[in-house]
C-alpha positions as CSV (number, residue, x, y, z in Angstrom):
1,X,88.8,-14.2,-8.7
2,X,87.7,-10.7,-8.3
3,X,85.7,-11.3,-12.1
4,X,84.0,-14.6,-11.1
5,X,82.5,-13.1,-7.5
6,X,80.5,-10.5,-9.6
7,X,79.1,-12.8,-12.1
8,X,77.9,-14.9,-9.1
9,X,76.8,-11.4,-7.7
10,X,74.8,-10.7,-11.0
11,X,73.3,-14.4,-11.1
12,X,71.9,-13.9,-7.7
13,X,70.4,-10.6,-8.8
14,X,69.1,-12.0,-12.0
15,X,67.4,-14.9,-10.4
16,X,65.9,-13.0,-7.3
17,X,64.3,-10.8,-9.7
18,X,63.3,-13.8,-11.5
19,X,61.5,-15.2,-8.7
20,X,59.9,-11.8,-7.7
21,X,58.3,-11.6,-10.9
22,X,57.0,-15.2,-10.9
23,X,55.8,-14.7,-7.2
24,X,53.9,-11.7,-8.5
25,X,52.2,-13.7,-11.2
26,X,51.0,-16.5,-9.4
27,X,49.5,-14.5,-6.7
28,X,47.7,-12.4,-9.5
29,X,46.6,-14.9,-11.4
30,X,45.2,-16.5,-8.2
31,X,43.1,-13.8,-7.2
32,X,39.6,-14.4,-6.7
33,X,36.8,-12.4,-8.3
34,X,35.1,-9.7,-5.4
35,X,31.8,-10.1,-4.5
36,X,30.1,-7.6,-1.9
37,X,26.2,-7.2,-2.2
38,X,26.5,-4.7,0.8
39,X,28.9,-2.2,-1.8
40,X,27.7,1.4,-0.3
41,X,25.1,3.0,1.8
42,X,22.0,5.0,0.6
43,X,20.2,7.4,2.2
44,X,17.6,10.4,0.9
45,X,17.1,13.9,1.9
46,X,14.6,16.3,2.0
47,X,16.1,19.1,0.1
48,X,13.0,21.4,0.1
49,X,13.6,21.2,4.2
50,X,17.4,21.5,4.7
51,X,18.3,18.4,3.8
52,X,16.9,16.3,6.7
53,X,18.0,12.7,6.7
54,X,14.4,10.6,5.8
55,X,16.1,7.9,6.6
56,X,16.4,9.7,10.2
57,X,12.9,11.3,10.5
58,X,10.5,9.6,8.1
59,X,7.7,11.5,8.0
60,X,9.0,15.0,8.2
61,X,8.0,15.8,4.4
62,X,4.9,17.4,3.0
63,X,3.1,17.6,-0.4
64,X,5.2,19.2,-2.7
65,X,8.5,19.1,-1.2
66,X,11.8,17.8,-3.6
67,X,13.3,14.4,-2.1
68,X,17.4,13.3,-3.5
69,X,18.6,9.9,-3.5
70,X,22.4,9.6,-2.3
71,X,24.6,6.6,-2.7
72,X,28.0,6.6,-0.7
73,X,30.4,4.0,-2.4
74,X,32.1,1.7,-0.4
75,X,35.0,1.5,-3.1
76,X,36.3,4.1,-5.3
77,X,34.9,2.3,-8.8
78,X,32.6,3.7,-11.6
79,X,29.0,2.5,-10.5
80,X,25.3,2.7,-11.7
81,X,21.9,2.8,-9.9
82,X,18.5,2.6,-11.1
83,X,15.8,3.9,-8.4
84,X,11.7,3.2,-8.6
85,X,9.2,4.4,-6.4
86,X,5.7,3.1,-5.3
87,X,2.6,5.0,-3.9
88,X,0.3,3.4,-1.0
89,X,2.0,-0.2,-2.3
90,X,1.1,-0.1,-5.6
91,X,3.1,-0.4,-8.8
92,X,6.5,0.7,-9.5
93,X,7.6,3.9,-11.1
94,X,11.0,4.2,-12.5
95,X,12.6,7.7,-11.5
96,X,14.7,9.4,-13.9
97,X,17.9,10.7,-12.1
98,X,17.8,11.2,-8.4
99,X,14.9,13.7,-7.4
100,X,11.4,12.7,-6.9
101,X,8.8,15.0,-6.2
102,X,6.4,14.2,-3.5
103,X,2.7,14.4,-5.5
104,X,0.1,12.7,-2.9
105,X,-1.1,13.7,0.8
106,X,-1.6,11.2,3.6
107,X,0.6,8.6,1.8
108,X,3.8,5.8,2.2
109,X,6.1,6.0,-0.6
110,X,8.4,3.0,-1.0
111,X,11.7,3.7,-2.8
112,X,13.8,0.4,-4.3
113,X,17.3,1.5,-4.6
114,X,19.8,-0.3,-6.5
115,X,23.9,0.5,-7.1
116,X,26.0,-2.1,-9.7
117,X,29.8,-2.0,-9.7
118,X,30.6,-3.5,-13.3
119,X,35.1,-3.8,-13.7
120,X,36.6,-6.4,-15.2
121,X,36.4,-9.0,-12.6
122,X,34.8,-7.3,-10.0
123,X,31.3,-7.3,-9.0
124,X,29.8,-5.3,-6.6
125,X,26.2,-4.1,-5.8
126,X,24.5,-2.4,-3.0
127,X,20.4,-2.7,-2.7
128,X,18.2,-1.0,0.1
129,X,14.4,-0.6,0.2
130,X,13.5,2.8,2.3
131,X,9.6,4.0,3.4
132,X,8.5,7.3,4.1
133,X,5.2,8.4,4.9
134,X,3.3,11.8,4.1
135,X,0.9,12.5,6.9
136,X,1.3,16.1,8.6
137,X,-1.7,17.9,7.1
138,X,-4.3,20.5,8.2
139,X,-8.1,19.8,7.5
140,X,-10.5,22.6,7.8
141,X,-14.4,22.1,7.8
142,X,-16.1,24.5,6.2
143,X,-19.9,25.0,6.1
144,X,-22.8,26.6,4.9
145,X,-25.9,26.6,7.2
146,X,-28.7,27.8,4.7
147,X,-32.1,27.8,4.7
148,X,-34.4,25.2,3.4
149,X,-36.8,27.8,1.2
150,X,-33.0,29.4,0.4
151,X,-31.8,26.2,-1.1
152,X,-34.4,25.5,-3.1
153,X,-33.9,28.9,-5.1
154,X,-29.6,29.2,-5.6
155,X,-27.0,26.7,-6.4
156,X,-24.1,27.0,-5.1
157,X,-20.8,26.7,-6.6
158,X,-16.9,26.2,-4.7
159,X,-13.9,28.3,-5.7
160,X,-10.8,26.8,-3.5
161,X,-7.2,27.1,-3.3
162,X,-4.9,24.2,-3.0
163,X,-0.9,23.8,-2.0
164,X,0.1,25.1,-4.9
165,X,-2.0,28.3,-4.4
166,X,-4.0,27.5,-7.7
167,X,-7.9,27.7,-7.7
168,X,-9.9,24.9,-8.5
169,X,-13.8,24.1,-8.6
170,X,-16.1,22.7,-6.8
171,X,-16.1,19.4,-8.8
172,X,-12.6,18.8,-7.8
173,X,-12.7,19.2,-4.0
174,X,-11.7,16.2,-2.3
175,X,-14.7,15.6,-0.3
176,X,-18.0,17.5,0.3
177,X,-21.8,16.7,1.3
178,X,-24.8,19.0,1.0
179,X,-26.5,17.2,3.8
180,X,-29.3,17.3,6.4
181,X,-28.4,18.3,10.2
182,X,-31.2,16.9,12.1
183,X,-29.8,17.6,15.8
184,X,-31.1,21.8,15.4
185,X,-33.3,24.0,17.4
186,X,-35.2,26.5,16.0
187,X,-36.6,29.7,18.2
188,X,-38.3,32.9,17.2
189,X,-37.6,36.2,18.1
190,X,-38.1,39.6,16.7
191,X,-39.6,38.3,13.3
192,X,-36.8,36.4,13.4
193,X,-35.6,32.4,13.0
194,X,-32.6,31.5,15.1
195,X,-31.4,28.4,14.5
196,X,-28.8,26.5,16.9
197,X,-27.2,23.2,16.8
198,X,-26.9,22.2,20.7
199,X,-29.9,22.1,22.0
200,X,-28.6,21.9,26.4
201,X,-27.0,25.1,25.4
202,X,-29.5,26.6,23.8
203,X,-32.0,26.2,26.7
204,X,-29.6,28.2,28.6
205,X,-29.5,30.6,25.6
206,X,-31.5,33.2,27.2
207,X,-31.2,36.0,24.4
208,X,-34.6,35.3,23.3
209,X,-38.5,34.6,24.8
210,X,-39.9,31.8,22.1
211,X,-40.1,28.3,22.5
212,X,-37.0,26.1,21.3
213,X,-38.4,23.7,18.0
214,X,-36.7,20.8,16.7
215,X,-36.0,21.2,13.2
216,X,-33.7,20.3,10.0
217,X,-31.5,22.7,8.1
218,X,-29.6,22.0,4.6
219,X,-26.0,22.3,5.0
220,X,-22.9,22.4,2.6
221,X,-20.1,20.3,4.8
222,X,-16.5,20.6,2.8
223,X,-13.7,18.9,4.7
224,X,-10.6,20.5,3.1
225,X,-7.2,19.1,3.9
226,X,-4.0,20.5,3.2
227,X,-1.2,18.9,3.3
228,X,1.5,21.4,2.7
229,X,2.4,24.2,5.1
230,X,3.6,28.0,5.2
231,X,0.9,28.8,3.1
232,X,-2.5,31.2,2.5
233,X,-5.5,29.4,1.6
234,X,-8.9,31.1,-0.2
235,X,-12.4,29.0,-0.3
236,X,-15.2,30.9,-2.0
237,X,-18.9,30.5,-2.5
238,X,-20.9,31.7,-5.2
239,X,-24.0,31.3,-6.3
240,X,-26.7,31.2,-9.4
241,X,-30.1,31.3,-9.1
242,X,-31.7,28.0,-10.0
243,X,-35.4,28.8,-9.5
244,X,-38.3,31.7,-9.9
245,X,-39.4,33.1,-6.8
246,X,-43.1,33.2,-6.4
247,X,-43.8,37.0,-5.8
248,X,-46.9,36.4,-3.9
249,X,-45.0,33.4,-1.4
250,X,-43.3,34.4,2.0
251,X,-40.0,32.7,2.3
252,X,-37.7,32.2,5.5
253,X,-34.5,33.1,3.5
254,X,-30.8,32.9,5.4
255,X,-27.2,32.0,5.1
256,X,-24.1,31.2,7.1
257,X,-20.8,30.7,5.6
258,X,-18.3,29.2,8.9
259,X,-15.6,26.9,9.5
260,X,-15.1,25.1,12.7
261,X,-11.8,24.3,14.5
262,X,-8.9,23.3,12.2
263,X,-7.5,19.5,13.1
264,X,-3.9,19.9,13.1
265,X,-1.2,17.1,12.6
266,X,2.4,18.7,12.7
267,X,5.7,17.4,13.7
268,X,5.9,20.9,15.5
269,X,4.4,20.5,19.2
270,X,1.3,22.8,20.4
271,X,0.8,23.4,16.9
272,X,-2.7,24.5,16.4
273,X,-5.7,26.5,15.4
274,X,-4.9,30.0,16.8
275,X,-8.0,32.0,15.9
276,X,-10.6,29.3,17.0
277,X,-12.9,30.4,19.7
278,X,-15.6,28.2,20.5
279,X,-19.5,29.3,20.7
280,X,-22.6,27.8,20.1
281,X,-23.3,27.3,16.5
282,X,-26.2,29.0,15.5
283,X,-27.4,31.1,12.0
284,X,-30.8,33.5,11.6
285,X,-33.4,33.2,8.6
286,X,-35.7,35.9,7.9
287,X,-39.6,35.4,7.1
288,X,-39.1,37.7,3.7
289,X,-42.2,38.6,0.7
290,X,-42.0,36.9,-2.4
291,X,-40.7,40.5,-3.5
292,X,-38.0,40.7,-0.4
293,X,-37.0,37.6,-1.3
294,X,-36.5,37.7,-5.1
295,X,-33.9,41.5,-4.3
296,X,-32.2,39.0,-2.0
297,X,-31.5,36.4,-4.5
298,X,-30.6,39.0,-7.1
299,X,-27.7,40.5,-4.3
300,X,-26.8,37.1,-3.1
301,X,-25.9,35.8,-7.2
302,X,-23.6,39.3,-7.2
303,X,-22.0,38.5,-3.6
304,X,-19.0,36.3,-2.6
305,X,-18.9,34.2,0.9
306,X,-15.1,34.4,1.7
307,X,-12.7,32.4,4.4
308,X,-8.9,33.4,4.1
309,X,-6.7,31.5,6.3
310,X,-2.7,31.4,7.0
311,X,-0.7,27.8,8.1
312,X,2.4,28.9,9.2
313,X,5.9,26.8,8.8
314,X,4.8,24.7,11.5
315,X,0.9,24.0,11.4
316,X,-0.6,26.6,13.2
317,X,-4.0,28.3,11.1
318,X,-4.6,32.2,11.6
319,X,-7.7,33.9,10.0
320,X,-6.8,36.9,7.4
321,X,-8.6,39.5,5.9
Protein backbone atom coordinates (compact mmCIF):
# COMPACT_ATOMS: atom_id res chain seq x y z
CA UNK A 1 0.00 0.00 0.00
CA UNK A 2 2.83 2.04 1.33
CA UNK A 3 4.73 1.16 -2.43
CA UNK A 4 1.76 2.11 -4.62
CA UNK A 5 1.06 5.84 -2.76
CA UNK A 6 4.68 6.85 -3.83
CA UNK A 7 4.50 5.76 -7.38
CA UNK A 8 1.23 7.92 -7.52
CA UNK A 9 3.42 10.54 -5.62
CA UNK A 10 6.10 10.35 -8.42
CA UNK A 11 3.44 10.35 -11.32
CA UNK A 12 2.08 13.52 -9.98
CA UNK A 13 5.53 14.93 -9.86
CA UNK A 14 6.43 13.76 -13.25
CA UNK A 15 3.37 15.15 -14.89
CA UNK A 16 3.38 18.63 -13.03
CA UNK A 17 6.72 19.04 -14.35
CA UNK A 18 5.53 17.88 -17.52
CA UNK A 19 3.00 20.53 -17.73
CA UNK A 20 5.36 23.28 -16.45
CA UNK A 21 7.60 22.67 -19.23
CA UNK A 22 4.87 22.64 -21.93
CA UNK A 23 3.34 25.90 -20.29
CA UNK A 24 6.72 27.43 -20.73
CA UNK A 25 6.91 26.60 -24.32
CA UNK A 26 3.85 27.76 -25.55
CA UNK A 27 4.13 31.02 -23.89
CA UNK A 28 7.63 31.41 -25.54
CA UNK A 29 6.88 30.36 -28.59
CA UNK A 30 3.93 32.88 -28.48
CA UNK A 31 5.80 35.84 -27.87
CA UNK A 32 5.47 38.65 -30.09
CA UNK A 33 8.42 40.38 -31.82
CA UNK A 34 9.18 44.13 -29.80
CA UNK A 35 8.82 47.02 -31.52
CA UNK A 36 9.56 50.54 -29.81
CA UNK A 37 10.54 53.46 -32.28
CA UNK A 38 10.83 55.74 -29.04
CA UNK A 39 14.02 53.08 -27.66
CA UNK A 40 16.22 55.87 -25.81
CA UNK A 41 16.67 59.53 -25.38
CA UNK A 42 19.35 61.72 -26.99
CA UNK A 43 20.69 64.78 -25.95
CA UNK A 44 24.18 66.78 -26.83
CA UNK A 45 26.44 68.76 -24.72
CA UNK A 46 28.68 71.42 -25.02
CA UNK A 47 31.90 69.96 -23.70
CA UNK A 48 34.15 72.96 -24.50
CA UNK A 49 31.57 74.88 -21.82
CA UNK A 50 30.99 72.34 -18.97
CA UNK A 51 28.87 70.22 -20.53
CA UNK A 52 25.69 72.42 -20.84
CA UNK A 53 22.65 70.50 -22.02
CA UNK A 54 21.99 72.24 -25.90
CA UNK A 55 19.10 70.64 -25.77
CA UNK A 56 18.39 72.99 -22.59
CA UNK A 57 20.08 76.21 -23.78
CA UNK A 58 20.41 76.19 -27.53
CA UNK A 59 22.40 78.85 -28.43
CA UNK A 60 24.95 78.96 -25.68
CA UNK A 61 27.84 77.78 -28.05
CA UNK A 62 30.36 79.76 -30.02
CA UNK A 63 32.71 79.19 -32.95
CA UNK A 64 35.06 76.69 -32.12
CA UNK A 65 33.66 74.98 -29.30
CA UNK A 66 33.56 70.74 -29.27
CA UNK A 67 29.71 69.46 -29.18
CA UNK A 68 29.08 65.32 -27.94
CA UNK A 69 26.15 63.35 -29.02
CA UNK A 70 24.77 61.10 -26.03
CA UNK A 71 22.23 58.34 -26.47
CA UNK A 72 20.58 56.89 -23.09
CA UNK A 73 19.14 53.34 -23.90
CA UNK A 74 15.93 52.54 -22.86
CA UNK A 75 16.88 48.72 -22.72
CA UNK A 76 20.07 47.18 -21.80
CA UNK A 77 20.84 45.67 -25.66
CA UNK A 78 23.90 46.26 -27.97
CA UNK A 79 22.82 49.29 -30.24
CA UNK A 80 24.21 51.42 -33.16
CA UNK A 81 23.68 55.08 -34.26
CA UNK A 82 24.67 56.95 -37.13
CA UNK A 83 24.55 60.99 -36.68
CA UNK A 84 24.62 63.75 -39.77
CA UNK A 85 24.68 67.31 -39.44
CA UNK A 86 23.42 70.25 -41.69
CA UNK A 87 24.64 73.96 -41.89
CA UNK A 88 22.03 76.91 -42.47
CA UNK A 89 19.59 73.84 -44.00
CA UNK A 90 21.77 72.64 -46.44
CA UNK A 91 23.07 69.17 -47.16
CA UNK A 92 23.86 66.50 -44.87
CA UNK A 93 27.17 65.58 -43.41
CA UNK A 94 27.74 62.31 -41.88
CA UNK A 95 29.79 62.61 -38.51
CA UNK A 96 32.23 60.17 -37.66
CA UNK A 97 31.83 59.09 -33.92
CA UNK A 98 30.11 61.55 -31.64
CA UNK A 99 31.96 64.98 -31.55
CA UNK A 100 31.39 67.74 -34.01
CA UNK A 101 33.17 70.78 -34.07
CA UNK A 102 31.34 73.94 -34.46
CA UNK A 103 33.14 75.64 -37.83
CA UNK A 104 30.58 78.61 -38.89
CA UNK A 105 29.46 81.98 -36.95
CA UNK A 106 25.94 83.31 -36.98
CA UNK A 107 24.60 79.82 -38.00
CA UNK A 108 21.58 76.79 -37.15
CA UNK A 109 23.11 73.46 -37.18
CA UNK A 110 20.58 70.62 -37.50
CA UNK A 111 21.71 67.30 -36.10
CA UNK A 112 19.63 63.86 -37.34
CA UNK A 113 20.21 61.39 -34.75
CA UNK A 114 19.54 57.83 -35.26
CA UNK A 115 19.93 54.55 -32.49
CA UNK A 116 19.01 50.75 -34.03
CA UNK A 117 18.59 47.84 -31.55
CA UNK A 118 19.36 44.73 -33.98
CA UNK A 119 18.71 41.01 -31.50
CA UNK A 120 17.20 38.22 -32.73
CA UNK A 121 13.67 39.10 -32.73
CA UNK A 122 13.84 42.33 -31.33
CA UNK A 123 13.66 45.55 -33.00
CA UNK A 124 14.13 48.69 -31.49
CA UNK A 125 15.11 52.30 -32.73
CA UNK A 126 15.16 55.71 -31.31
CA UNK A 127 15.27 58.86 -33.94
CA UNK A 128 15.36 62.67 -32.73
CA UNK A 129 16.12 65.74 -34.96
CA UNK A 130 17.82 68.60 -32.47
CA UNK A 131 18.66 72.54 -33.78
CA UNK A 132 21.08 74.77 -32.34
CA UNK A 133 21.98 78.02 -33.41
CA UNK A 134 25.40 79.96 -33.27
CA UNK A 135 24.73 83.66 -32.88
CA UNK A 136 26.64 85.32 -29.73
CA UNK A 137 29.33 87.32 -31.52
CA UNK A 138 31.11 90.62 -31.18
CA UNK A 139 31.49 92.93 -34.45
CA UNK A 140 33.90 95.74 -34.28
CA UNK A 141 34.06 98.57 -37.03
CA UNK A 142 37.15 99.58 -37.83
CA UNK A 143 38.13 102.57 -39.93
CA UNK A 144 40.53 104.60 -41.67
CA UNK A 145 39.60 108.18 -42.33
CA UNK A 146 42.45 109.29 -44.90
CA UNK A 147 42.82 111.88 -47.07
CA UNK A 148 41.85 112.11 -50.59
CA UNK A 149 45.52 113.41 -52.09
CA UNK A 150 46.72 110.53 -49.29
CA UNK A 151 44.85 107.80 -51.04
CA UNK A 152 45.83 108.41 -54.24
CA UNK A 153 49.63 107.86 -53.27
CA UNK A 154 49.59 104.38 -50.73
CA UNK A 155 47.70 101.19 -50.81
CA UNK A 156 46.70 99.88 -48.06
CA UNK A 157 46.90 96.35 -46.93
CA UNK A 158 44.87 94.35 -43.68
CA UNK A 159 46.71 92.10 -41.25
CA UNK A 160 43.91 90.53 -38.80
CA UNK A 161 43.54 88.00 -36.26
CA UNK A 162 40.68 85.62 -36.18
CA UNK A 163 39.24 83.08 -33.22
CA UNK A 164 41.80 81.01 -33.62
CA UNK A 165 44.39 83.75 -32.99
CA UNK A 166 45.92 83.12 -36.60
CA UNK A 167 46.62 86.16 -38.88
CA UNK A 168 45.05 86.44 -42.16
CA UNK A 169 45.03 89.12 -45.05
CA UNK A 170 43.18 91.55 -46.15
CA UNK A 171 41.67 89.42 -49.06
CA UNK A 172 40.13 87.23 -46.57
CA UNK A 173 38.26 89.53 -44.25
CA UNK A 174 34.77 88.91 -44.18
CA UNK A 175 33.52 92.24 -45.17
CA UNK A 176 35.14 95.60 -46.00
CA UNK A 177 34.44 98.83 -48.25
CA UNK A 178 36.88 101.62 -49.13
CA UNK A 179 34.09 104.08 -49.46
CA UNK A 180 33.10 107.70 -49.72
CA UNK A 181 31.54 109.52 -46.45
CA UNK A 182 29.73 112.40 -47.90
CA UNK A 183 27.95 113.68 -44.46
CA UNK A 184 31.79 115.62 -43.33
CA UNK A 185 32.73 119.09 -42.46
CA UNK A 186 35.80 120.41 -43.14
CA UNK A 187 37.30 123.68 -41.16
CA UNK A 188 40.69 125.34 -41.13
CA UNK A 189 42.71 126.23 -38.42
CA UNK A 190 46.36 126.76 -37.80
CA UNK A 191 47.41 125.57 -41.42
CA UNK A 192 45.45 122.96 -40.58
CA UNK A 193 42.35 120.63 -42.10
CA UNK A 194 39.94 119.31 -39.47
CA UNK A 195 37.60 117.16 -40.64
CA UNK A 196 34.38 116.11 -38.60
CA UNK A 197 31.54 113.87 -39.43
CA UNK A 198 28.48 115.57 -37.43
CA UNK A 199 28.02 118.61 -38.64
CA UNK A 200 25.18 120.11 -35.36
CA UNK A 201 28.13 119.26 -33.30
CA UNK A 202 30.59 120.65 -34.98
CA UNK A 203 28.92 124.09 -35.16
CA UNK A 204 29.14 124.03 -31.49
CA UNK A 205 32.78 122.85 -31.96
CA UNK A 206 34.23 126.06 -30.91
CA UNK A 207 38.08 124.99 -30.88
CA UNK A 208 38.59 126.76 -34.06
CA UNK A 209 37.69 130.36 -36.04
CA UNK A 210 37.21 129.07 -39.86
CA UNK A 211 34.16 128.46 -41.60
CA UNK A 212 32.63 124.79 -41.52
CA UNK A 213 32.77 123.24 -45.44
CA UNK A 214 30.93 120.31 -46.68
CA UNK A 215 33.21 117.90 -48.02
CA UNK A 216 34.00 114.05 -48.90
CA UNK A 217 36.70 111.95 -47.39
CA UNK A 218 37.90 108.22 -48.55
CA UNK A 219 37.41 105.78 -45.90
CA UNK A 220 38.40 102.14 -45.26
CA UNK A 221 35.11 100.59 -43.30
CA UNK A 222 35.97 96.83 -42.01
CA UNK A 223 33.20 95.32 -39.99
CA UNK A 224 34.92 92.47 -38.09
CA UNK A 225 32.89 89.96 -36.30
CA UNK A 226 33.94 87.52 -33.96
CA UNK A 227 32.26 84.92 -32.90
CA UNK A 228 34.28 83.27 -30.23
CA UNK A 229 34.98 84.79 -26.90
CA UNK A 230 37.83 85.00 -24.11
CA UNK A 231 40.06 86.04 -26.59
CA UNK A 232 42.86 88.96 -27.83
CA UNK A 233 42.28 90.24 -31.16
CA UNK A 234 45.18 92.26 -33.51
CA UNK A 235 44.03 94.29 -36.81
CA UNK A 236 46.96 95.98 -38.65
CA UNK A 237 47.37 98.39 -41.41
CA UNK A 238 50.19 98.66 -43.65
CA UNK A 239 50.91 100.29 -46.47
CA UNK A 240 52.94 100.51 -49.96
CA UNK A 241 53.31 103.27 -51.90
CA UNK A 242 51.46 103.06 -55.12
CA UNK A 243 52.32 106.40 -56.80
CA UNK A 244 55.30 109.17 -57.35
CA UNK A 245 54.76 112.19 -55.58
CA UNK A 246 55.14 115.28 -57.59
CA UNK A 247 57.97 117.25 -55.72
CA UNK A 248 56.73 120.62 -56.95
CA UNK A 249 52.71 119.75 -55.83
CA UNK A 250 51.29 120.73 -52.25
CA UNK A 251 49.30 117.86 -50.89
CA UNK A 252 46.72 117.84 -47.82
CA UNK A 253 48.16 114.52 -46.49
CA UNK A 254 46.45 112.71 -43.16
CA UNK A 255 45.37 109.53 -41.59
CA UNK A 256 43.13 108.12 -38.85
CA UNK A 257 43.12 104.61 -37.85
CA UNK A 258 39.73 104.16 -35.15
CA UNK A 259 37.09 101.86 -34.30
CA UNK A 260 33.78 102.83 -33.05
CA UNK A 261 31.64 101.11 -30.31
CA UNK A 262 31.69 97.29 -30.41
CA UNK A 263 27.99 95.68 -30.91
CA UNK A 264 27.80 93.07 -28.47
CA UNK A 265 25.45 89.85 -28.46
CA UNK A 266 26.25 87.65 -25.36
CA UNK A 267 24.11 85.33 -23.37
CA UNK A 268 25.85 87.25 -20.40
CA UNK A 269 23.59 90.44 -19.38
CA UNK A 270 25.26 94.13 -19.49
CA UNK A 271 27.78 92.67 -21.50
CA UNK A 272 29.47 95.34 -23.48
CA UNK A 273 32.08 97.65 -24.84
CA UNK A 274 34.02 98.78 -21.74
CA UNK A 275 36.49 101.17 -23.20
CA UNK A 276 34.06 103.03 -25.60
CA UNK A 277 33.71 106.68 -24.91
CA UNK A 278 31.84 108.62 -27.33
CA UNK A 279 33.19 112.02 -29.07
CA UNK A 280 32.71 113.57 -32.15
CA UNK A 281 34.51 111.94 -34.92
CA UNK A 282 36.84 114.05 -36.46
CA UNK A 283 40.73 113.51 -38.15
CA UNK A 284 43.34 116.51 -39.31
CA UNK A 285 45.16 116.68 -42.84
CA UNK A 286 48.01 118.77 -43.28
CA UNK A 287 48.72 121.11 -46.47
CA UNK A 288 52.36 119.44 -46.90
CA UNK A 289 55.22 120.32 -50.18
CA UNK A 290 55.66 117.87 -52.76
CA UNK A 291 59.00 117.25 -50.60
CA UNK A 292 57.06 117.02 -47.05
CA UNK A 293 54.90 114.91 -48.50
CA UNK A 294 57.09 112.32 -50.40
CA UNK A 295 59.37 111.89 -46.34
CA UNK A 296 55.80 111.22 -45.17
CA UNK A 297 55.03 108.50 -47.44
CA UNK A 298 58.45 107.05 -47.09
CA UNK A 299 57.72 106.87 -42.90
CA UNK A 300 54.17 105.96 -43.37
CA UNK A 301 55.31 102.48 -45.78
CA UNK A 302 57.78 101.75 -42.56
CA UNK A 303 54.87 102.36 -39.96
CA UNK A 304 52.15 100.06 -38.60
CA UNK A 305 48.45 101.37 -37.55
CA UNK A 306 47.59 99.05 -34.65
CA UNK A 307 44.07 98.23 -32.60
CA UNK A 308 44.55 95.44 -29.86
CA UNK A 309 41.48 94.50 -28.18
CA UNK A 310 40.46 91.81 -25.28
CA UNK A 311 36.62 89.96 -25.23
CA UNK A 312 36.44 88.46 -22.09
CA UNK A 313 34.52 85.00 -21.16
CA UNK A 314 31.40 86.85 -21.38
CA UNK A 315 31.45 89.53 -24.28
CA UNK A 316 32.72 92.44 -22.88
CA UNK A 317 35.72 94.32 -25.28
CA UNK A 318 38.71 96.12 -23.39
CA UNK A 319 41.40 98.11 -25.40
CA UNK A 320 45.18 96.72 -24.76
CA UNK A 321 48.40 97.99 -25.44
Amino acid sequence: MKKNFLGMLATVAVCGLVAVFAACSSSDSNDEPITDNNAGEFKIVNATRGNADLTVTPNNLFKGDVLKIQFSPKYKKNYTTSYAVSVNGGTKTTLEGNEFTVSEGNATYTFTLIAKYDEGATHLSATKTITVKQEYNVTVPYVLYITEDLKDLIKVNVDFSNEAGKTYPMEDLPSYTFEEHQNVWTYEDGGLTHYTFNEPEAKTYDVHAGPLTAKTVPMLVINLPYYRFNIDTEIILTYKQKADVVETQDYNIGRSFERKKASVLSPTAGASDKDWRYTVPMFTGELKTGKETKKYVDQMVKEKDVIKLHIDADGNVTERK
